[in-house]
C-alpha positions in Angstrom: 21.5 74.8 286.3 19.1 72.3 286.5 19.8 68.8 286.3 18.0 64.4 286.5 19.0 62.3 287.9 18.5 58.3 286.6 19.5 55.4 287.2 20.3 52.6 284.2 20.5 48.5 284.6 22.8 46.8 285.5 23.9 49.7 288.3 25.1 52.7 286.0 24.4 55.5 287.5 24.3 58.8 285.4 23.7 62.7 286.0 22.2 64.9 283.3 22.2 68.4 283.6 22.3 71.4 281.6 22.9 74.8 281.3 22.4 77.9 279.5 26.2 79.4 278.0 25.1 82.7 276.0 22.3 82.3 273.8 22.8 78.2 273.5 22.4 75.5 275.6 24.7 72.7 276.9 24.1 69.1 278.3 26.7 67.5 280.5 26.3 63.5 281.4 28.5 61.8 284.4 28.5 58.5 285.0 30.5 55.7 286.2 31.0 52.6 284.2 29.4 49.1 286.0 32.7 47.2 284.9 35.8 49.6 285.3 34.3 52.0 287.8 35.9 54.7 286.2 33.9 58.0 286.2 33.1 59.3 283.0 31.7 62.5 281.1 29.8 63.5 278.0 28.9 66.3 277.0 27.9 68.9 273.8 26.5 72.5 273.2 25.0 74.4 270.8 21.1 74.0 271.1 19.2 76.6 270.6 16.5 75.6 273.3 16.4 73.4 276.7 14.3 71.1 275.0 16.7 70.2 272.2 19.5 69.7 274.8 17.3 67.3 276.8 16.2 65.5 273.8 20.0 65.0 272.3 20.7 63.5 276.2 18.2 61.2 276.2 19.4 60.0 273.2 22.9 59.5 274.1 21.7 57.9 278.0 20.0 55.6 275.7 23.5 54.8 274.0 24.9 54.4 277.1 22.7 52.4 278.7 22.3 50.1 275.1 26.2 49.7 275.6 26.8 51.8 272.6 28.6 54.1 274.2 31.2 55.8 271.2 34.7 55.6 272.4 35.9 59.4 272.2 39.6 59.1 272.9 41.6 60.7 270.3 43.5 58.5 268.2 45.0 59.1 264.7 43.7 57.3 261.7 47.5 56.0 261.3 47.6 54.8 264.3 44.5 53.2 264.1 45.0 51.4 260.7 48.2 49.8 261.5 47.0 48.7 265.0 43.9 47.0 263.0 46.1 45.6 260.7 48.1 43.5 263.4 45.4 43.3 265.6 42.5 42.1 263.0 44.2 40.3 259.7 47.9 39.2 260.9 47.5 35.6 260.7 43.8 35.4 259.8 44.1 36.1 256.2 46.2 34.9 253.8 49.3 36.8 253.4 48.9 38.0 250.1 45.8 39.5 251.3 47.8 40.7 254.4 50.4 42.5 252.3 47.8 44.2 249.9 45.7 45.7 253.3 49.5 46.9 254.0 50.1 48.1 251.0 46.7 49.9 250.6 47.5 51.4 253.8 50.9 52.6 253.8 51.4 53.7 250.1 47.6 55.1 249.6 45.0 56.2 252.6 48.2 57.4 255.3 49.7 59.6 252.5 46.8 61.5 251.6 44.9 61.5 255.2 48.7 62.3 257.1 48.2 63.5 261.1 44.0 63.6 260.7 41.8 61.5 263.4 39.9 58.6 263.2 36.7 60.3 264.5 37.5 63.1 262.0 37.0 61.4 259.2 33.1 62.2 257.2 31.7 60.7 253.9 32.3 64.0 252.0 36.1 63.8 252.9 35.8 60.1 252.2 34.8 61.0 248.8 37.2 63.4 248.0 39.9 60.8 248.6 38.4 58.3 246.3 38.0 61.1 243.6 41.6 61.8 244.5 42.4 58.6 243.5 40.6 58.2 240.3 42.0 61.9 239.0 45.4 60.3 239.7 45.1 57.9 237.3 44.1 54.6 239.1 41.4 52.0 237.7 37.9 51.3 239.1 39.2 47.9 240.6 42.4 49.5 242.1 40.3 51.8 243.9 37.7 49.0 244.7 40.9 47.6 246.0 41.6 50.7 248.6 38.1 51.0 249.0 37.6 47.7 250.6 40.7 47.9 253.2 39.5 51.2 254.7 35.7 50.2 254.7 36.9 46.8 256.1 38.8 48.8 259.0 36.5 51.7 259.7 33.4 48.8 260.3 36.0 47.1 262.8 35.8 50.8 264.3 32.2 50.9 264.2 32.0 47.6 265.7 33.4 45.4 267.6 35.4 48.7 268.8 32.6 51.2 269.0 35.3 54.0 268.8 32.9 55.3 265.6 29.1 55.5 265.7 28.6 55.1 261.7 30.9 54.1 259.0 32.1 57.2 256.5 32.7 54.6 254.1 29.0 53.4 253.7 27.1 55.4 250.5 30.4 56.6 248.8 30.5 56.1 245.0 33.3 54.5 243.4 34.4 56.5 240.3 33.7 54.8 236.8 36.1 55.8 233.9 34.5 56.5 231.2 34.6 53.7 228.4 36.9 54.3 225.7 37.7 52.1 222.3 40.6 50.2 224.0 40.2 46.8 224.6 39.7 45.8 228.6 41.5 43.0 228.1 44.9 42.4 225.7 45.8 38.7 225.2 48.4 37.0 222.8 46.6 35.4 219.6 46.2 32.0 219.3 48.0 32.1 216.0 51.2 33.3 217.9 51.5 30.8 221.2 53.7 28.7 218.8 56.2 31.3 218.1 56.0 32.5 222.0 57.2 29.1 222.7 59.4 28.2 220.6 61.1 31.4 221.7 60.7 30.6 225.2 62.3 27.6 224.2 65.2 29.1 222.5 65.7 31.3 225.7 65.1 28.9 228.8 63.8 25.4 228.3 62.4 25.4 231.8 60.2 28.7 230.8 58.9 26.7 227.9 57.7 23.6 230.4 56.4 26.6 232.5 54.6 28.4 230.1 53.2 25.3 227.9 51.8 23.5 231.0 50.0 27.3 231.8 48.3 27.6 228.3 47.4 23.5 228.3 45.7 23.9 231.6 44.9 26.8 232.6 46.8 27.0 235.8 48.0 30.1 237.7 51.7 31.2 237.7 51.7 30.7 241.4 49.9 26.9 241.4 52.2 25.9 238.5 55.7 27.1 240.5 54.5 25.0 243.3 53.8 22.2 241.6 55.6 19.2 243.4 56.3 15.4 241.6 53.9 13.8 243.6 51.5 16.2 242.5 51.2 15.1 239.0 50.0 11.7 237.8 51.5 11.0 234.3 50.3 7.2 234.3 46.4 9.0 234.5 47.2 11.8 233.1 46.5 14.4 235.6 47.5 17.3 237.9 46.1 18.3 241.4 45.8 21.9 242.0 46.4 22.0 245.9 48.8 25.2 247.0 50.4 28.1 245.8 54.0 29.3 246.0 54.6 32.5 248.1 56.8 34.3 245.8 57.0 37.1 248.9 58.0 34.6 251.3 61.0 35.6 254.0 63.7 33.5 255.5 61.7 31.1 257.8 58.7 31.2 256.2 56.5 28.5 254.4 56.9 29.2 250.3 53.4 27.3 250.1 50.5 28.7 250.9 46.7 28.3 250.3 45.5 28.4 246.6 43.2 31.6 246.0 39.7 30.2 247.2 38.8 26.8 248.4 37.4 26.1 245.2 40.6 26.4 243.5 41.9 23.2 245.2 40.8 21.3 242.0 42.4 18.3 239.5 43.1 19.2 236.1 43.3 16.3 233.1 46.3 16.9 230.9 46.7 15.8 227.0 48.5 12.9 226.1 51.3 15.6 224.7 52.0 17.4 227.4 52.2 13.9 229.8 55.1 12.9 226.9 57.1 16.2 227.3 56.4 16.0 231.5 57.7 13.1 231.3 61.0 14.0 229.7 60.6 16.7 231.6 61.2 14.5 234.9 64.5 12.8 233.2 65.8 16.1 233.2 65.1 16.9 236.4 66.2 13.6 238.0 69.3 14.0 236.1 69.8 17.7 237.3 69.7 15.9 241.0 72.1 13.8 240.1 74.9 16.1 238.9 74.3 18.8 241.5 73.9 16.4 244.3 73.9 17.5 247.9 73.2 21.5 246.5 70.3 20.4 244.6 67.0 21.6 246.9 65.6 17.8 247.5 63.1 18.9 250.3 61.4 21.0 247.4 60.6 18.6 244.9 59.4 21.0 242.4 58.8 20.5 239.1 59.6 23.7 237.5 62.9 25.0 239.4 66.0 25.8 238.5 68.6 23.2 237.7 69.8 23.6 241.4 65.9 22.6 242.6 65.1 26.2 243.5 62.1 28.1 243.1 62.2 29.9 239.1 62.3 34.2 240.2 59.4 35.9 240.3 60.7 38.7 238.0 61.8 36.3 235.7 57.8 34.8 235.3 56.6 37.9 235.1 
């Protein structure tokens, strides 16, 4: 066996050697880390001559010595995605985005991957899954959707974790469905928002307010049901877009959260119409206050709730 001995900055110390196992040849690395000094080992076999061993050595000293040193513990891919998702995007992202990452996670990549390992992971099994997923039935953006939460968490892996030296998830193609006839996008015609409303109007009159301020402004369902009095301006005729209402929130929770993208923080001019029918709008509500008293929700203040001051249901808007 013969062997070199180096030593690395900042005082990492390391032993090479190698050996011949059969026809093949192994390299073996020892060396103790500067900060922890623990010892530790690398090794791999399989070269067909001395040369090639020594070469793949040299390359993965330099690693070492670069501080790129590829974390080979075994941990699960399971494991490893629900330890990023606490770790990494519990209370830095919003928690819509939170619960889609979970969702992504729990109901899509753990199912079909089960008890494999992080490290065992490869583009080619990579893109079998998201083929998987397209012969299942899912759209392009759904399985952009997936797509982006494991990329997202294998480049954590990559870096800053260093437990992987490349990410499988760079390269991969993302299915396309083939274009049909059917329209992309379905949509009530103008010609028929009169009839919707005046059956929303027949059914609920707070789904009517709901639904005509939507149309009128262009609003989403989550910015309209947090609207808040002091948020609209009837005397100038406008609304500020500032918040969204978390319709996923749990006891103890904030129901407002942030609107979709800073830009969305906006302030929308309303017709002179639809500040008349606001406006009677807020008679009713002040009234509603009035007759349910200490049950109505005054800390709320919105302006589409139930008549108790409550946020409307989500199933309900949908």
């Amino acid at each position: 066996m013969g062997h070199v001995t180096n030593t690395f900055n900042r005082g990492v110390e390391r032993l090479a050697s190698f050996r011949k196992r059969g026809d093949k040849w192994q390299y073996r690395i020892v060396y103790r880390d500067p900060y922890t000094k623990e010892k530790k080992e690398i090794s791999k076999s399989g070269f067909k001559t001395k040369k090639e061993a020594q070469v793949a050595a040299n390359i993965e000293e330099k690693k070492v010595f670069n501080g790129l040193e590829i974390d080979r513990t075994s941990v699960s891919l399971k494991n490893y995605l629900r330890e990023w998702l606490v770790e990494f995007k519990e209370g830095n992202v919003r928690k819509n985005t939170f619960v889609l990452h979970q969702r992504n996670i729990e109901k899509h990549i753990i199912p079909y991957f089960k008890e494999a390992d992080l490290k065992d992971i490869k583009p080619m099994g990579y893109q079998k899954f998201l083929n998987y997923l397209d012969e299942q039935g899912y759209s392009t953006r759904t399985i952009e959707i997936i797509h982006t939460t494991m990329y997202n968490a294998l480049q954590t892996a990559v870096k800053p974790l260093k437990k992987l030296e490349e990410n499988p998830c760079d390269g991969v193609q993302i299915p396309k469905k083939k274009k049909t006839n059917k329209k992309s996008l379905e949509y009530i015609p103008s010609d028929q928002i009169g009839e919707f409303l005046r059956v929303a109007r027949q059914d609920n009159y707070i789904y009517y307010m709901f639904f005509k301020t939507l149309i009128e402004t262009g609003m989403r369902k989550g910015e309209a049901a947090a609207l808040q009095r002091r948020d609209i301006d009837l005397k100038n005729g406008y609304i500020d877009i500032n918040k969204t209402l978390d319709f996923q929130t749990k006891e103890g929770e904030s129901l407002f959260g942030e609107t979709k993208t800073y830009e969305s923080i906006r302030r929308i001019k309303i017709s002179d119409s639809l500040c008349r029918e606001l406006s009677k709008h807020m008679n009713i509500l002040n009234e509603n206050r009035i007759v349910y008293n200490d049950i109505y929700n005054h800390e709320l203040d919105l302006v589409f709730c139930r008549e108790d001051g409550n946020i409307l249901p989500k199933s309900t808007l949908h």
